[in-house]
C-alpha positions as CSV (number, residue, x, y, z in Angstrom):
1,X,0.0,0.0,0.0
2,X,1.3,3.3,-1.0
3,X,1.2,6.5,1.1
4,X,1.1,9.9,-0.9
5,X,2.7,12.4,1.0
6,X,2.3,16.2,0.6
7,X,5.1,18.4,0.5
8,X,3.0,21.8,0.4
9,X,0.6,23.3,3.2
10,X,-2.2,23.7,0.9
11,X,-2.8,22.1,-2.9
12,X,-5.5,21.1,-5.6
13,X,-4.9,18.2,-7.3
14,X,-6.9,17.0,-10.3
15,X,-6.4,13.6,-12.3
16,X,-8.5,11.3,-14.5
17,X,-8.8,7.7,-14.7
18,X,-10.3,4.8,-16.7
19,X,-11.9,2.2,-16.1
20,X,-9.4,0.3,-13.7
21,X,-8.6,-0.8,-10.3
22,X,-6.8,2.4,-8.5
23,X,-4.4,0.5,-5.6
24,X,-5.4,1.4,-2.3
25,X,-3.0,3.8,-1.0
26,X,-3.1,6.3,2.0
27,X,-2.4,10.2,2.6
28,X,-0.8,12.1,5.2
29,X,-3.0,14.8,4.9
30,X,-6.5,16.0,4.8
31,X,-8.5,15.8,1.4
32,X,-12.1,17.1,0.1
33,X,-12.4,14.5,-3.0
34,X,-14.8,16.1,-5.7
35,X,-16.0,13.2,-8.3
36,X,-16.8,15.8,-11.4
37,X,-17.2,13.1,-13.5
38,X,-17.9,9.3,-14.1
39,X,-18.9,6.5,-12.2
40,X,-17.4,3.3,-9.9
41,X,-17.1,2.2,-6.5
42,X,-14.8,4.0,-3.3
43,X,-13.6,1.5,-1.0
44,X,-12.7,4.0,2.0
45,X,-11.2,1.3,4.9
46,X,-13.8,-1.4,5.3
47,X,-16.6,0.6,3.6
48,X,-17.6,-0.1,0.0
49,X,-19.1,3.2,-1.6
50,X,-20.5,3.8,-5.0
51,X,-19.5,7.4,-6.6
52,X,-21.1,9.3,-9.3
53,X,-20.7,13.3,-10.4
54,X,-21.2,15.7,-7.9
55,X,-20.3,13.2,-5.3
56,X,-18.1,14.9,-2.1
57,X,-16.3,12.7,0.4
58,X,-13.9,14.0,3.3
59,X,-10.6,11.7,4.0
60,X,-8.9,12.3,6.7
61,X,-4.7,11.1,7.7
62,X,-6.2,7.7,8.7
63,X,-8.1,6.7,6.2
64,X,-6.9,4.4,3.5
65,X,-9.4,4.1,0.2
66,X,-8.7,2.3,-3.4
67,X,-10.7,2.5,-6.4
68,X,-13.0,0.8,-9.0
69,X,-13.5,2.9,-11.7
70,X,-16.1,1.8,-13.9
71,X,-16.6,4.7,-16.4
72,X,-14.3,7.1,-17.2
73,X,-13.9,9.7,-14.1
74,X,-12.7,12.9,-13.2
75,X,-11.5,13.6,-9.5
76,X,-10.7,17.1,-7.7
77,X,-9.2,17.3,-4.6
78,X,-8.3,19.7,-2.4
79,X,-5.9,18.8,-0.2
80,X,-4.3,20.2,2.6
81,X,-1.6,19.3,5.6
82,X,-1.6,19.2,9.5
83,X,0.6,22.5,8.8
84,X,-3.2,24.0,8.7
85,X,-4.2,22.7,11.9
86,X,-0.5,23.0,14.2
87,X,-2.9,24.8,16.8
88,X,-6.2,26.2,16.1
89,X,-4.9,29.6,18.2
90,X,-2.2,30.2,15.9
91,X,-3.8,31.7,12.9
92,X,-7.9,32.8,12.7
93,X,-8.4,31.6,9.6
94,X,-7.1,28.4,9.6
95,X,-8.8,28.3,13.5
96,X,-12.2,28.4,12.3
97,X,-11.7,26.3,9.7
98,X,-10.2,23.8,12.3
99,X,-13.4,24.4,14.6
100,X,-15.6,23.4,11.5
101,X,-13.8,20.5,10.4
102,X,-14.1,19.0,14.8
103,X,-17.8,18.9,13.8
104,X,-17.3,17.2,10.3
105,X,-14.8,15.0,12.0
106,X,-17.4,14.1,14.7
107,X,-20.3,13.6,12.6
108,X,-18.5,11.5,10.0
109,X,-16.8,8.8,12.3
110,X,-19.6,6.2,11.9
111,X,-20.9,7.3,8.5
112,X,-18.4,7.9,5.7
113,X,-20.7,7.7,2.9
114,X,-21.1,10.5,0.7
115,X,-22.3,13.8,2.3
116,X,-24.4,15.9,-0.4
117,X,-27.5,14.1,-1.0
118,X,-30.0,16.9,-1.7
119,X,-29.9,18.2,-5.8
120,X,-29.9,21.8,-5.3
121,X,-26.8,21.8,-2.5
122,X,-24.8,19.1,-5.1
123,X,-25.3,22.1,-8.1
124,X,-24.0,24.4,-5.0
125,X,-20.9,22.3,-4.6
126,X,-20.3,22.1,-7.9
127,X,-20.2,25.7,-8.1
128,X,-18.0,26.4,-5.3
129,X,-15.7,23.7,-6.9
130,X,-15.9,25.2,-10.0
131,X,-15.0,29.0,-8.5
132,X,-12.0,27.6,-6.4
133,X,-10.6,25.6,-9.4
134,X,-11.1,28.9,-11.7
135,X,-9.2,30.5,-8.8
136,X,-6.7,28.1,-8.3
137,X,-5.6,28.2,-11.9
138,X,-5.8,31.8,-12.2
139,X,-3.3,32.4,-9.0
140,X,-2.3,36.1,-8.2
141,X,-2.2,38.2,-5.5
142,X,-5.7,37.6,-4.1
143,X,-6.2,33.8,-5.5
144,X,-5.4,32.5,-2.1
145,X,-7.4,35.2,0.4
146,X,-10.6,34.4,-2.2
147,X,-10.2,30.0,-2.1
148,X,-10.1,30.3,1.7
149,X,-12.7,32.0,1.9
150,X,-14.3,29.8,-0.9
151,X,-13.3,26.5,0.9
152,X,-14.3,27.8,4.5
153,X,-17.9,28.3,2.9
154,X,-17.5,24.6,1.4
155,X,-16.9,23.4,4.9
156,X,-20.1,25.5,6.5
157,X,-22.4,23.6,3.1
158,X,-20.7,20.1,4.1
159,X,-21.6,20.8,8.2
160,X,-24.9,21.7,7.1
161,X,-25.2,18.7,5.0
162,X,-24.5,16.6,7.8
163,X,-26.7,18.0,10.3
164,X,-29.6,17.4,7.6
165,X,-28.8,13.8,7.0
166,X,-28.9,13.2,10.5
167,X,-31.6,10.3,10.6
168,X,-30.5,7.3,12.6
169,X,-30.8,9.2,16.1
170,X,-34.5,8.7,17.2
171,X,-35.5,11.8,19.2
172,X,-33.7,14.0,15.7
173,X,-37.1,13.4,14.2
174,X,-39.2,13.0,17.0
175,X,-38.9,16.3,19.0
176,X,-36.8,19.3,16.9
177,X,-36.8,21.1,20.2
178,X,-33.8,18.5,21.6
179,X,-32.1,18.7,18.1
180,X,-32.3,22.5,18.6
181,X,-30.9,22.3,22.0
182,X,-28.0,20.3,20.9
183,X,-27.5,22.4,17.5
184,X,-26.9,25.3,20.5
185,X,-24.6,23.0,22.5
186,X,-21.9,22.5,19.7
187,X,-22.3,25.5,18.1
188,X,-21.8,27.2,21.6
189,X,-19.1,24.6,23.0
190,X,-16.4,27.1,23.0
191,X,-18.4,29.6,25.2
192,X,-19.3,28.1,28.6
193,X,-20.8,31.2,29.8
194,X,-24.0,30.3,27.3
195,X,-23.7,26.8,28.3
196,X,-25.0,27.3,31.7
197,X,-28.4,25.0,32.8
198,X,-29.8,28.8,33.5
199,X,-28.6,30.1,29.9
200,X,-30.4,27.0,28.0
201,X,-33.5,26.5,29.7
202,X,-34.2,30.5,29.7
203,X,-33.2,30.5,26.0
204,X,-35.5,27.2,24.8
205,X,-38.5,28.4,27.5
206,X,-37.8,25.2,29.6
207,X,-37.9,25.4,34.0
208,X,-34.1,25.1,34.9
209,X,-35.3,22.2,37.6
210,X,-36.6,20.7,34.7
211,X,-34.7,20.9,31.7
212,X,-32.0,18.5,32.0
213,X,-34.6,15.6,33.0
214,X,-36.4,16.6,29.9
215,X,-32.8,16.3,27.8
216,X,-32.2,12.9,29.3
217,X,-35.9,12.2,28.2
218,X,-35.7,11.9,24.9
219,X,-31.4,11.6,24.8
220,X,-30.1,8.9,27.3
221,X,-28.0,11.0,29.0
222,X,-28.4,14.2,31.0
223,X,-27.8,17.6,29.7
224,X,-24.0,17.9,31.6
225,X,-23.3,14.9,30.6
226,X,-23.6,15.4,26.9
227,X,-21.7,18.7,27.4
228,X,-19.2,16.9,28.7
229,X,-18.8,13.7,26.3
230,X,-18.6,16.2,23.2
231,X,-16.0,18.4,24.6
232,X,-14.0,15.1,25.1
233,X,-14.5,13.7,21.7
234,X,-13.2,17.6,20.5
235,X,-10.0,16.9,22.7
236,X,-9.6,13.6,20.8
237,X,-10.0,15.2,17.4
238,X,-7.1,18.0,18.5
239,X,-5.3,15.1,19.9
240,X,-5.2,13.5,16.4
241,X,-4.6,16.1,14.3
242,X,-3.3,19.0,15.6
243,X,0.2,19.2,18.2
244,X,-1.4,21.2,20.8
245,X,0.1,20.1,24.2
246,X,-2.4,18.7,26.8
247,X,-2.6,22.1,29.1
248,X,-3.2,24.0,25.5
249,X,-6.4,21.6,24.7
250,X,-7.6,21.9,28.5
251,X,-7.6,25.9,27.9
252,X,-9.2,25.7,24.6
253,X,-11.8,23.7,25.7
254,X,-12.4,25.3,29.2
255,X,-10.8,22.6,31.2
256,X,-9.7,24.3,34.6
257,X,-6.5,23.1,34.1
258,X,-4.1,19.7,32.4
259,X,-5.2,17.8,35.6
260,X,-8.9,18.3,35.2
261,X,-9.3,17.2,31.6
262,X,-6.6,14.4,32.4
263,X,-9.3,13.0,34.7
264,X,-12.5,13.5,32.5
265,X,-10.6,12.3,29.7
266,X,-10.3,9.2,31.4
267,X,-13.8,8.3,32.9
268,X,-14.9,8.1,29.1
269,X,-11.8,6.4,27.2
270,X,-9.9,4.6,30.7
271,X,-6.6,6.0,28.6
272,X,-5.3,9.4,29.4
273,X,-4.7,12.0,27.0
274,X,-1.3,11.2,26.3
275,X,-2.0,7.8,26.1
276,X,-4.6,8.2,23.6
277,X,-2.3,10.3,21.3
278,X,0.7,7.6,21.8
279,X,-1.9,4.5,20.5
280,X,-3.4,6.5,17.7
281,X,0.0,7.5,16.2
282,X,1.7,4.2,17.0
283,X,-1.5,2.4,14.9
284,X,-1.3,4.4,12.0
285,X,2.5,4.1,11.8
286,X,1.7,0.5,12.0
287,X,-1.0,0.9,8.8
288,X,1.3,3.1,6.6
289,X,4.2,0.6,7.3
């Protein structure tokens, strides 16, 4: 298995290929595949996907995919490397577009399957594609300022995207008031001033003695306990792919300090942080070797 390494912080790559079998290979970076053309099958890890135009699909370091192309096809990608995401502090830009790709990331574990599914947001892609490609080849001295801002609105249309295909979780289309409640949560997760019981129940009309029975309700799980369990599965996704230190992902995700994520960090994986970063990075050197 090959892995295809990128030299550059950011790139777009384009390529076309026959009918064939395309090896399974891996990446050491981040890539938004675009299928512009053609037809065939995506085996991403142990996940057989059929493509066809207009088709999006996120990859991420980890992933390993290989090909079956069964009419002739067109890819874009646009790749880009963990120099984007070497602390989401370091540059706003590149912060947000961290902070959108933690939800993308979280949404997507369990369900790599392509993302756009509705025709009018698939003609939206497509366009977006289309501009950043134009831009791409055009380069000049705003070409890169324009396909940020281009690729940070493709990111906001894939989030959205995944919040709409949301269909396996019962009480997502049984009561829109909890899927409201936890659209606030993650969109809110870096403020915990507006994550307050008080600050919820006042701004969804619910009693504050009340509202986090009625979460668990219709969730499993109370209302601080969610809170909590998404914050940790953020400090897993900066523990994969960015090289913030421990005390840096407490702080940025309102921790009171190393010690106190250390030990919630625990109670939901029985591995500390470290440890967690140490076994992910020692299995996918494993994979790519």
């Amino acid at each position: 298995m090959s892995v295809a390494i990128l030299e550059e912080p950011f790139q777009i790559h384009q390529c076309t290929a026959d009918p064939q079998h395309k090896d399974l290979h891996g990446h050491t970076f981040f890539e938004l595949l675009f299928i512009e053309n053609g037809t065939g099958i995506q085996y991403l890890n142990q996940n057989r996907i059929a493509y066809k135009a207009q088709d999006i699909f996120f990859i991420t370091p980890k992933d390993k995919h290989s090909f079956d192309v069964t009419t002739d096809s067109r890819f874009t990608s646009i790749r880009f490397s963990k120099i984007y995401f070497k602390g989401s502090r370091a540059n706003t830009d590149y912060g947000q577009w961290f902070k959108q790709l933690e939800y993308i990331f979280y949404k997507m574990q369990d369900n790599p399957e392509q993302i756009i599914k509705c025709d009018v947001e698939r003609d939206f892609v497509n366009r977006l594609m289309n501009d950043i490609i134009y831009e791409f080849k055009l380069g000049g001295k705003f070409a890169s300022k324009i396909i940020r801002g281009l690729i940070f609105t493709l990111l906001n249309v894939i989030a959205r995207n995944i919040h709409q295909n949301e269909t396996t979780i019962n009480y997502v289309s049984n009561n829109s008031k909890i899927t409201e409640i936890i659209d606030y949560i993650q969109l809110h997760i870096y403020e915990p001033e507006r994550l307050r019981r008080k600050q919820i129940s006042e701004r969804f009309n619910i009693s504050s003695n009340y509202i986090s029975e009625y979460f668990k309700k219709f969730t499993g799980t109370s209302l601080n306990q969610y809170i909590q369990r998404y914050r940790i599965k953020l400090a897993e996704t900066k523990l994969k792919f960015t090289d913030l230190n421990i005390t840096e992902i407490a702080r940025e995700l309102n921790f009171v300090d190393e010690k106190h994520l250390n030990k919630a960090f625990q109670k939901f994986n029985d591995v500390s942080p470290s440890d967690f970063r140490n076994l992910y990075f020692s299995r996918l050197s494993s994979v790519e070797n």
